[in-house]
Every structure is written in structure tokens, then in C-alpha cells.
VOSETOR-854670 format. One record per atom (N, C-alpha, C, CB): x, y, z. Coordinates in steps of 0.05 Angstrom, whole numbers, plus 5000, padded with zeros to 4 digits. Glycine has a CB too. Layout:
XYZ;...
# end
This chain:
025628481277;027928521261;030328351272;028728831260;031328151260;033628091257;036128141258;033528071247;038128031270;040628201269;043228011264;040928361298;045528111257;047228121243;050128151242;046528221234;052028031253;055328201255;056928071240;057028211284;057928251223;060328251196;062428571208;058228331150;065028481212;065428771216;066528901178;068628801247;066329071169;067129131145;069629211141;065729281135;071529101166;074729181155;076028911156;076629421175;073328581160;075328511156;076128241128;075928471183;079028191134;079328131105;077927981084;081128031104;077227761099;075527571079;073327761064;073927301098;071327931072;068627971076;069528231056;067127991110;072428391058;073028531039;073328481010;074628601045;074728191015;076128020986;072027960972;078927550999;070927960984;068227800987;066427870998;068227620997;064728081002;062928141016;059427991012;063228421013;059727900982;056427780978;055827570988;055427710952;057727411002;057227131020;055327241040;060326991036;056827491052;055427661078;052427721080;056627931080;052427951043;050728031041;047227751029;052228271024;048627581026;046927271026;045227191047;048727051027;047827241070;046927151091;044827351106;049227091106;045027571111;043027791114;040727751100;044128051107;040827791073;037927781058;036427581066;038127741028;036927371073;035927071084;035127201104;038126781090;034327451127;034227401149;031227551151;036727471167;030627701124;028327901130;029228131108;028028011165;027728291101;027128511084;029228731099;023628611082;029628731126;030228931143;032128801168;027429071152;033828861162;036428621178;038128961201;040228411138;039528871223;040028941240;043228931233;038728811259;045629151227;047729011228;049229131242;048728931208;050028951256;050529111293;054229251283;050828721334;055329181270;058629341273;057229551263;062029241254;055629631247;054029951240;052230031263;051829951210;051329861278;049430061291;046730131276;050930321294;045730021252;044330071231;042429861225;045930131211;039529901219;038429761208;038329791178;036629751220;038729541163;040229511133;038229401119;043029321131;037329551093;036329311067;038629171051;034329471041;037028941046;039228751036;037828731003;039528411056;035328701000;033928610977;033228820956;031528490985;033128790931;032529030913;029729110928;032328960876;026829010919;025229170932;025429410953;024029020940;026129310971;026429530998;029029700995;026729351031;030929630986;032029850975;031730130947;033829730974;029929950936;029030090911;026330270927;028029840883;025330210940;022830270954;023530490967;021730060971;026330520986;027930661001;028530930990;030130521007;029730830972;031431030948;029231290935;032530790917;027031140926;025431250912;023131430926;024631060899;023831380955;021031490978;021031780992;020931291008;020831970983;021732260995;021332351011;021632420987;019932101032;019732091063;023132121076;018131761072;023831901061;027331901069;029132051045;028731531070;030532191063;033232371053;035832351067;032632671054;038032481047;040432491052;040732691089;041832641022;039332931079;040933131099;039633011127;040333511094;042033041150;041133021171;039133141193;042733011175;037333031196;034333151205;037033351228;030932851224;035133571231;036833791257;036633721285;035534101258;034633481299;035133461323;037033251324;032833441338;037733071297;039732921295;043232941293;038832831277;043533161291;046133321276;048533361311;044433751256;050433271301;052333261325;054333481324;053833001325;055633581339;057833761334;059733741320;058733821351;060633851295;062433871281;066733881295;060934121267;067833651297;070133661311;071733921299;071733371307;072634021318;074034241302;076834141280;075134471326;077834001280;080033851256;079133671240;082333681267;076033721235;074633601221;073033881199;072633401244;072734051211;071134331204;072034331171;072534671224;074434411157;074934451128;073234191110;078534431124;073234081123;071933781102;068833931106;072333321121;067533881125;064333931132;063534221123;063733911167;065634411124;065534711108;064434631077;069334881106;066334491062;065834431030;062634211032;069434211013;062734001051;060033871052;057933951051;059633781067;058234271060;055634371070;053834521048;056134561095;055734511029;054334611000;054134330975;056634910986;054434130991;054433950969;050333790966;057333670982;050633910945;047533720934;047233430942;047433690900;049033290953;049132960948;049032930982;052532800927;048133150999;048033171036;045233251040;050233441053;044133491009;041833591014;039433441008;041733801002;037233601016;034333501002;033233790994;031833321026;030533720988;029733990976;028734230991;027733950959;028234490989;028634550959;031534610960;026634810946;032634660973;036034750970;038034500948;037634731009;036634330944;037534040927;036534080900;035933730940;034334130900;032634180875;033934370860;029634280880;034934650865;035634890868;038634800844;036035010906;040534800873;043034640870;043134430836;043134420901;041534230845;041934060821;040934120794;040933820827;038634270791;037634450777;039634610751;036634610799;041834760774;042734940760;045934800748;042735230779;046834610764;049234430756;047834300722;049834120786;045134190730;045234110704;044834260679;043833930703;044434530682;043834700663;047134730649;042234980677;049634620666;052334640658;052634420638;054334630680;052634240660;053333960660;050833800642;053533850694;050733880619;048733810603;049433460586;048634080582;047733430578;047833180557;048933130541;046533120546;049233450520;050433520497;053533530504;049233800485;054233650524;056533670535;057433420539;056433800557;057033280558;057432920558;057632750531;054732780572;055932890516;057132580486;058432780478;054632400454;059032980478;062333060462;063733030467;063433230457;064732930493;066332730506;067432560486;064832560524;065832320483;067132100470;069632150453;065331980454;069832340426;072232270411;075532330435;071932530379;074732520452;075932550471;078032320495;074032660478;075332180501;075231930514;077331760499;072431810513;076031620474;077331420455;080231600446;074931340427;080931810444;083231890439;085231830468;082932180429;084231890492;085831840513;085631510513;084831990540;085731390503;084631070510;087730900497;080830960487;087631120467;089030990449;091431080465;088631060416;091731380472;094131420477;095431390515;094331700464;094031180525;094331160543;095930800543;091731250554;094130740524;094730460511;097730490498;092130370486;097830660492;100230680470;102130660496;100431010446;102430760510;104530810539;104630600554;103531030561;102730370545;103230060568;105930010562;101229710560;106729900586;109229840595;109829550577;109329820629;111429420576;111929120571;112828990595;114029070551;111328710587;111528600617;109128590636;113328770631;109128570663;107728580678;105628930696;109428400690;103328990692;104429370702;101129250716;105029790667;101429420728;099529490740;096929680725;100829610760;093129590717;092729760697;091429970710;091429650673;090630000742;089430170749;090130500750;088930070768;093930520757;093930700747;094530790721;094530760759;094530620699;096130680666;093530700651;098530370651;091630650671;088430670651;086030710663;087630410635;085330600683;082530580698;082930980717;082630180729;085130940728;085531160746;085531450723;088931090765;086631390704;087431740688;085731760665;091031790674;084331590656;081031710638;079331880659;078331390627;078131700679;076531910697;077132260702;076831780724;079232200715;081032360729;081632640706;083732150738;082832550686;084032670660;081332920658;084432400628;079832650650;077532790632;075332940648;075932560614;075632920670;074233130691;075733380697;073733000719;078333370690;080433570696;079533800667;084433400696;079933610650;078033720626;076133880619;077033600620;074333740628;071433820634;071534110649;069933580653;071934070669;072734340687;073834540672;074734290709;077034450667;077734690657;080534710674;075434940661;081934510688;083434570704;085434450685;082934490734;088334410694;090734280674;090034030681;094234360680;090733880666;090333620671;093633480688;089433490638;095633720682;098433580696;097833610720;101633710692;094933670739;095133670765;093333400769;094233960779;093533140749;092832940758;092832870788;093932810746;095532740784;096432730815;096432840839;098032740816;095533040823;094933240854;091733230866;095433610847;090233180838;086933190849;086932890853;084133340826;088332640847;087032440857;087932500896;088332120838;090632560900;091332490923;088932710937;094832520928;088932900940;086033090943;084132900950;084833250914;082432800930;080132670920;080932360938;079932670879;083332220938;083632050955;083332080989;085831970948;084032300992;083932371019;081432421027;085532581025;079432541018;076732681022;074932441017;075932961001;075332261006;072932081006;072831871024;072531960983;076431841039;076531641076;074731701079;078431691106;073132001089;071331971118;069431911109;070832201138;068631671092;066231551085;067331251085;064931681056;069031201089;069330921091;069230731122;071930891078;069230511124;068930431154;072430421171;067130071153;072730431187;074330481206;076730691195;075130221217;074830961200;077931171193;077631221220;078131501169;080631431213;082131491246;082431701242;084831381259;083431891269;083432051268;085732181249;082932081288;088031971233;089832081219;087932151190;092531881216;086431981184;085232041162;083032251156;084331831156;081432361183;080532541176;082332801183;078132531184;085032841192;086333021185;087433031162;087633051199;088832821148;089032911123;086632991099;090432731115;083632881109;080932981089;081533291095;077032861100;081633381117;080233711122;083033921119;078633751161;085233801110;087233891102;087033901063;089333701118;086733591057;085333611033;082933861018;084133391037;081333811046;078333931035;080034261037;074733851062;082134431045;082534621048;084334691025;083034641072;085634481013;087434530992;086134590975;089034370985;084034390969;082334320947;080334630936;080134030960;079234640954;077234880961;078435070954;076434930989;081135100956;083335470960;083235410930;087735520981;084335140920;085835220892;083435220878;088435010878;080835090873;079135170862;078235470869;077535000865;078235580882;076435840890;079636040865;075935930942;080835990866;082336150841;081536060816;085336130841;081035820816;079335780783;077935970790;077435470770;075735900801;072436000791;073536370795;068835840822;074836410809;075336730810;077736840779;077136810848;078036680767;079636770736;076636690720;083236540723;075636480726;072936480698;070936610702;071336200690;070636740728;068437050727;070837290710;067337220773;072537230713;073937500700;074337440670;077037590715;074937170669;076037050643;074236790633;079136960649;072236850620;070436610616;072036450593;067036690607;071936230594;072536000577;070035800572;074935840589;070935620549;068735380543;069735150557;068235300511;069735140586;068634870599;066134870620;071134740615;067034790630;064734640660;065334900669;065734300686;067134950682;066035150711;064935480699;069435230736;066235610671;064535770668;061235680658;065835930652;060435530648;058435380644;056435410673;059635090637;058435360697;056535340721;056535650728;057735120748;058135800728;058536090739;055736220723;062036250728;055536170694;053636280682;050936170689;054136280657;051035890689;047035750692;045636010715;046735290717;043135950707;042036180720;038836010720;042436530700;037735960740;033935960737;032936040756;032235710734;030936260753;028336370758;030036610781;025636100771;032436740761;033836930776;036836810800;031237080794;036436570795;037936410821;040836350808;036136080832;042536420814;045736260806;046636160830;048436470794;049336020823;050635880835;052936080859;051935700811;052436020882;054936180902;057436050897;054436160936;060536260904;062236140895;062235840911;064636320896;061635830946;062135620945;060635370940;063035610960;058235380929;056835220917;058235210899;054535250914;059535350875;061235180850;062535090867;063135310825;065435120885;067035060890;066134680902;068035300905;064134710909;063334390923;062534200906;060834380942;060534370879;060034240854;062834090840;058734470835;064934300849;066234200820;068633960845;068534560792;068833960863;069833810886;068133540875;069133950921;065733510890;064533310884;064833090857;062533410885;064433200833;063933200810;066733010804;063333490797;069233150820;071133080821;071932810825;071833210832;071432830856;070332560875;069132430867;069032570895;067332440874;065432220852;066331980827;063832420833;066432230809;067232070789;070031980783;066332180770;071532020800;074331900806;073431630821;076632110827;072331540844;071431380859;069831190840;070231510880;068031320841;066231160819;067830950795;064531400801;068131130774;069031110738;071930950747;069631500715;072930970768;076530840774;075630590773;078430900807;074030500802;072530320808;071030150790;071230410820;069630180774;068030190755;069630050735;067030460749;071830160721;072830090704;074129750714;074530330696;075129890737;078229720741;076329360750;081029910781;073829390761;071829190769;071129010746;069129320780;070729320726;069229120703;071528920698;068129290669;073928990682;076428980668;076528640687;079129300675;077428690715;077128340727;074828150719;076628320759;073228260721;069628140722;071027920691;065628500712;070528150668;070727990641;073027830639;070728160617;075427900650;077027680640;077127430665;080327810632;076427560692;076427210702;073127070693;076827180747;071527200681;069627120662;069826960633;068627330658;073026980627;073326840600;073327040585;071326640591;072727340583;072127490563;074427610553;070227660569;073727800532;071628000522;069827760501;073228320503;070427590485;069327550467;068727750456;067827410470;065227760444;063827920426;063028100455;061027750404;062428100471;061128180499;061528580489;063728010537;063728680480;064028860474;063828980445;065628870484;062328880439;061328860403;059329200408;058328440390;059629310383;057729530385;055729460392;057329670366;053729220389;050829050390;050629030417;050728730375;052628890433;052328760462;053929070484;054628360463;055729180474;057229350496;056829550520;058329450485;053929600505;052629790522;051129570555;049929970498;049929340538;048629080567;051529000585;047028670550;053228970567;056328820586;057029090604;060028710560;056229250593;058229490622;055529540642;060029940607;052929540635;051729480644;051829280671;051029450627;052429010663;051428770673;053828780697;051228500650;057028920688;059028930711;058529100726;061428960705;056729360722;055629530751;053929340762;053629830747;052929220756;050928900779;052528840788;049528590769;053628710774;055228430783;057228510811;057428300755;059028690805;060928860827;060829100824;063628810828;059029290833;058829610827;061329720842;055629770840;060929970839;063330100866;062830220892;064830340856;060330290893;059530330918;057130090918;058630650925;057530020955;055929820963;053329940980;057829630979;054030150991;052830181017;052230581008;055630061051;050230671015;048630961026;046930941044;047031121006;046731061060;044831091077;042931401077;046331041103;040331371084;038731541083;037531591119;036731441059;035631801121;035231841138;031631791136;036632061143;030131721163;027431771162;025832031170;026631601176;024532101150;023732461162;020332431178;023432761124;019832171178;016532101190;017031881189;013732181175;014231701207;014031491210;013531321183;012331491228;015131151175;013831071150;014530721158;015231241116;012830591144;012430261141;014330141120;009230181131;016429981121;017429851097;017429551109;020629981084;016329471086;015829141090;015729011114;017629001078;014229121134;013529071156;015729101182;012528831152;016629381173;018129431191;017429761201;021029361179;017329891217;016530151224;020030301228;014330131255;019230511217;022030681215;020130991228;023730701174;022031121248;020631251265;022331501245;021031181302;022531771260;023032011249;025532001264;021032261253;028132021247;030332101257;032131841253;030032221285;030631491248;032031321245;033331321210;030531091256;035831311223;038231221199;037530891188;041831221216;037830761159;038030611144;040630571123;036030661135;040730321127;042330291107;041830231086;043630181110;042530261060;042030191033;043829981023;042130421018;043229771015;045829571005;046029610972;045129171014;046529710961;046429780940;046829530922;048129990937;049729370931;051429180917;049528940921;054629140929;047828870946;046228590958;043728610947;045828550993;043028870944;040228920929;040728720890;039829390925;043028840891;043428780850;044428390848;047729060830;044628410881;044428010884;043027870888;045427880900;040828050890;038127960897;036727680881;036428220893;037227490884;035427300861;032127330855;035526980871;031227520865;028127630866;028327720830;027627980895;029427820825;029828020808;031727810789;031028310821;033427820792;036227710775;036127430780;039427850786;035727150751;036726960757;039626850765;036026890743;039626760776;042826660777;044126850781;044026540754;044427030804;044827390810;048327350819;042127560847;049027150823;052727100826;053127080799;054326780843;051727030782;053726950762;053827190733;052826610752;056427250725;056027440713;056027340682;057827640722;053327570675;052227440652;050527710629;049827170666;053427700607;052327900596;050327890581;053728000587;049227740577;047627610554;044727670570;048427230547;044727650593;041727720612;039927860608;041827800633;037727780613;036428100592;036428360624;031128020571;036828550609;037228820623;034828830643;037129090600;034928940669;034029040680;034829290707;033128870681;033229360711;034729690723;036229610751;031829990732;038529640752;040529600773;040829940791;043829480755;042129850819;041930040835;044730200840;040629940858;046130140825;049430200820;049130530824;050830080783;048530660817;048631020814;045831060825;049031170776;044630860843;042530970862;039430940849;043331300868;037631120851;035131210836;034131370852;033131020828;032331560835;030131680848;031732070855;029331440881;031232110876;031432480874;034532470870;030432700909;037132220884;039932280887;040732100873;041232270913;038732010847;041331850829;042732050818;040431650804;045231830811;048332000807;048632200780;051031750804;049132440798;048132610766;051032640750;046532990771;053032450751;055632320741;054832000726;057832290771;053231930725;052131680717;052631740690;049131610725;052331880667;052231880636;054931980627;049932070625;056332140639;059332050638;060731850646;060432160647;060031710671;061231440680;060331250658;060231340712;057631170643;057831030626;059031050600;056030980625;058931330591;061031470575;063231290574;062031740586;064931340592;067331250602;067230940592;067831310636;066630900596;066630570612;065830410592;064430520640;063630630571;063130460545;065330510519;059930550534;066130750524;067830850503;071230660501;068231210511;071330680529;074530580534;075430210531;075130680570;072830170549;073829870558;073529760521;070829660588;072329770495;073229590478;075429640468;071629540460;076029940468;078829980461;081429810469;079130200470;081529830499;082429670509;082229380499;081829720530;080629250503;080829060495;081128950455;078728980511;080329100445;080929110414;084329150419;079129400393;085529360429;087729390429;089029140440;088229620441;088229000453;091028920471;088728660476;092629180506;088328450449;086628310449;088128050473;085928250416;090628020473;092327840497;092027900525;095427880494;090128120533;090928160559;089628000577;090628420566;091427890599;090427770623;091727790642;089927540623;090127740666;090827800698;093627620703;087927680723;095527840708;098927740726;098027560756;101328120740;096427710771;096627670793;093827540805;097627890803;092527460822;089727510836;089527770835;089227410866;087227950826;086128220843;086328180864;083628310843;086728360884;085228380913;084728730910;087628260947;082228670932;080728900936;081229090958;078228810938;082329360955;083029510978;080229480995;084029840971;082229621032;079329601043;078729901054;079129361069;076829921035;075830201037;072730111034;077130441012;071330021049;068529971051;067830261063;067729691070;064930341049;063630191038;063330280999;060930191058;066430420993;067230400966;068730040961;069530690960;067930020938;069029660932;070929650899;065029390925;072829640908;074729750893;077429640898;074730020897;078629560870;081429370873;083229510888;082929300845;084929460895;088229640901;089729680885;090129550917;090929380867;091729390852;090129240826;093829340860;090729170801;089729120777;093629010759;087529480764;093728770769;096828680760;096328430727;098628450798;096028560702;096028420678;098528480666;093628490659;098628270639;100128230625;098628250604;101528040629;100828220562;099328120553;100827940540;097728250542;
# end
């Protein structure tokens, strides 16, 4: 095995990371990358191979597991009921009964929803130069999960900064200021939800969280703080994700020349598609090894950590011709953007929701719009995600 040093905080490799992830894939199926400490797939195969193998899981094997810092405890309290840490059966269980809420039917009734916040979000662009991440990419997600739930939606601001704070301790170089503000977060977050879910056992309504209070299989429901982590997550997630997501595509097509037709009812569903390839929002998961297992001639013992390149896998030229260049016209094939296998993202059919419903609006609306400024990309590896989003039209 091969090895490797990129540190991931710094700037170039932020503005740019697929030069990196180039250079790795070139070195072997199974690359070494020493600022992680981690041995990394770079190529779709072995990460698809990874993903899909239920040898490897999320939760941390138990002779692996370190002591919890105590000013760290409120964050790892809410973690410890989250489906997206577990494996089975406690995963099975968990995800099982979320989706008995969080249904399909529920998700496309979304849309008139969606396209109504689109118009009237649009209607509120500034004149001039604005920034669109937060006037559009940031408050569909956000809004419509507040929605969903059941919570007010005027506590926008309050669940991104929440939801901003709790997802640092997954990025590369936090400090110790940042995981005090997550477990301060994770304690706010947690309190003010645990008064939802304790008014919709008394007071059921038609959203998401009585939906989850009620699912029930084979005698099993949901504990409060299993909702309480469900609806945290759900939160997270798809704030991180769908923000990301949007605000990526939105650059992708116009320093692409677009929208053209690219967003035509015919083509719209491959173009939002082809921008989770091209620049997804998360780059990087890692899994754990629960036995000895073989990947492409590499031995992974019981207890070794992996990295998953999520973003280097979908650059792969194995798979994808011409894998830099973005191309909606390509014919479809299955990208690793929302993962696969037992922990693909069970936020994936709302995030395309989103992302399909909004972005032509946008662009039907506001057929002039183009980039004020360069993007640049905050550095919050290993989420890949603008800072700002500075157009005109």
C-alpha cells in the first residue's frame, strides 16, 4: 500500500481537492493518507465494494471505542441513538420504523410546497449583487424540514446555527472551541426538541414527528430519544447535504454555460443528477472492518478504519468518460453522492425533491442570473460546500 500527504485544511486542495484525489487513485485501489492516519479508496469499484459489504460498518467495533471527553458528552449523548453510527439489528430496527414516518407518499407531497417556497423566495431577491446561499440554497432545505417536522419554521435561524455547530465535529481540524459549541448545540437542540415530541404524544398533529411517535413494527416503537436523534439528524443532514447540493449545482451550471434546456422537464432529473458527480457535498465516510476481509488486494484486519472517497470514486474515469468534465447529456450511471447499500441516505428522495423542484424555477425565473464573484469553497472538509454563492442578474 501506497502512501500519501494532502493536509485537508489546506487552501488550494480546499478550492480543489480532485487534483489530490487524481493523484491518489494513480497510486493503487488502496492508498495510505497519512494527515488521516487512514487507509483510503480513491476508485468507484473499491469504494462501491466497501459501501455495499456488511463485513464493514459504521458503529465502532467495542475494543475500538475511546473515552468519551467529558465537554464533549451532550453531542455523543444525541449520537448514541443515531441510525447513521449504528449497524444491525439496532439499525435495521431504528431505520425500519423512521421509514414507516418518513414515507414516499409523504416526500412527493412536498413538491407543490417546494415550488411555492421557490417562487416566494425568488420574489424577495434583492437587486444588485446578494449572496444566493442564504436567499435560496440555505432556506428550502431548512424551511421545509422545519415543516416536515412540525416545528415553526421562524426558528430557521436558530436550527441552522444548531445544525451548523453539530456537524464541526466531523470536519478536519476542529478545536476544542468547536466541539464546545457542538455539545452546547447538541444540548439545546435535544431540550427544545424533547418539548415537541412531549406536546405530539399529548397533542398529535399531521407531520413528521407524530408520524414517528406513532410507527410501530412487530410491537417495537420509537424511544423519546431515538425521535429526538431521528429528527436532529434528519435535520442535519439534510441542511448539510440539500444547502450544499443546491448551492454546488447552481455554480457547476452556470460556470458550465448553463441552464440551457439542461433543466427541461425531459433532461432535469440527469442534470441534478450529473452535479451530485460532478461536486457532491460530502467527500469522505469512513467505515470500520468487523473481520478479516480482502479488497483488491489489500487485507483489512478486524478493527481497521477506511476511508471512503465518495467525491474521487464519482472521478473515477473507470466508470465515467471524461469524469472532470461536467456533462449533462452523459448517459446516467449510479453515483456514490448519498452513499449505497445498508447507510444510503435515507434523506436522498427529498434532497432530490429539492433540488429537482427548485433549481428550474430558479432559473426560469431569473433567466439573467450569473456569478458576481469567483465561488470559493468554505473549509469544512470533509463536507464540500461554498461559503459564499455572490450572483447578479
Amino acid at each position: 500500500m501506497q502512501s500519501i500527504s494532502q493536509s485537508p485544511t489546506d487552501p488550494a486542495f480546499v478550492q480543489n481537492p480532485y487534483a489530490f484525489y487524481a493523484r491518489a487513485r494513480a497510486l493503487g485501489p488502496v492508498v495510505y493518507w497519512q494527515d488521516y492516519g487512514l487507509p483510503c479508496v480513491f476508485g468507484h469499484a473499491a469504494a462501491n465494494a466497501i459501501l455495499r459489504d456488511r463485513r464493514f460498518g459504521r458503529e465502532v467495533p467495542e475494543f475500538k471505542r475511546k473515552p468519551i471527553a467529558a465537554h464533549t458528552a451532550p453531542f455523543y449523548a444525541v449520537e448514541a441513538h443515531s441510525m447513521l453510527e449504528l449497524e444491525p439489528p439496532r439499525h435495521t430496527r431504528l431505520r425500519s420504523l423512521v421509514l414507516r414516518g418518513f414515507t414516499s407518499r409523504r416526500i412527493a407531497a412536498l413538491r407543490p410546497d417546494i415550488e411555492a417556497l421557490a417562487h416566494q423566495l425568488i420574489d424577495a431577491f434583492p437587486t444588485g449583487k446578494f449572496d444566493l446561499l442564504p436567499a435560496f440554497a440555505e432556506a428550502i432545505p431548512v424551511i421545509i424540514i422545519a415543516r416536515l417536522l412540525g416545528v415553526p419554521e421562524t426558528m430557521k435561524d436558530q436550527l441552522l446555527r444548531w445544525s451548523h455547530d453539530m456537524v464541526s465535529m466531523y470536519q478536519a481540524g476542529r478545536t476544542r472551541e468547536m466541539e464546545e459549541a457542538a455539545a452546547r448545540a447538541s444540548a439545546e437542540f435535544a431540550g427544545f426538541m424533547r418539548g415537541y415530541v412531549d406536546e405530539r404524544r399529548a397533542h398529535p398533529a399531521d407531520d413528521l414527528i407524530t408520524s414517528l411517535i406513532q410507527a410501530e413494527e412487530a410491537g417495537e416503537k420509537l424511544s423519546t430519544d431515538e425521535l429526538i436523534t431521528t429528527c436532529i439528524l434528519l435535520l442535519n443532514a439534510g441542511h448539510e447535504a440539500t444547502v450544499h447540493g443546491i448551492g454546488n449545482a447552481v455554480k457547476t451550471i452556470l460556470e458550465a454555460g448553463g441552464p440551457r434546456d439542461w433543466l427541461s422537464p425531459e433532461k432535469r432529473d440527469a442534470t441534478i443528477e450529473e452535479t451530485l458527480r460532478f461536486d457532491p457535498p460530502l467527500h469522505m465516510f469512513t467505515r470500520w472492518a468487523y473481520e478479516q476481509i480482502e479488497v483488491m488486494g489489500h487485507v483489512f484486519e478486524p478493527g481497521d478504519e477506511v476511508g471512503v472517497m465518495l467525491a474521487a470514486a464519482a472521478r473515477d474515469p473507470g466508470p465515467w468518460e471524461n469524469p472532470d468534465v461536467f456533462d449533462p447529456e452523459r448517459v446516467a450511471k449510479p453515483h456514490l453522492a448519498f452513499g449505497v447499500g445498508l447507510h444510503f441516505c435515507v434523506g436522498a428522495p427529498l434532497a432530490r425533491l429539492e433540488m429537482t423542484a427548485a433549481l428550474p424555477i430558479l432559473f426560469d425565473r431569473v433567466p439573467g442570473l450569473r456569478l458576481a464573484e469567483p465561488p470559493q469553497y468554505a473549509d469544512r472538509f470533509h463536507f464540500h460546500g461554498l461559503s459564499s454563492l455572490m450572483v447578479e442578474r
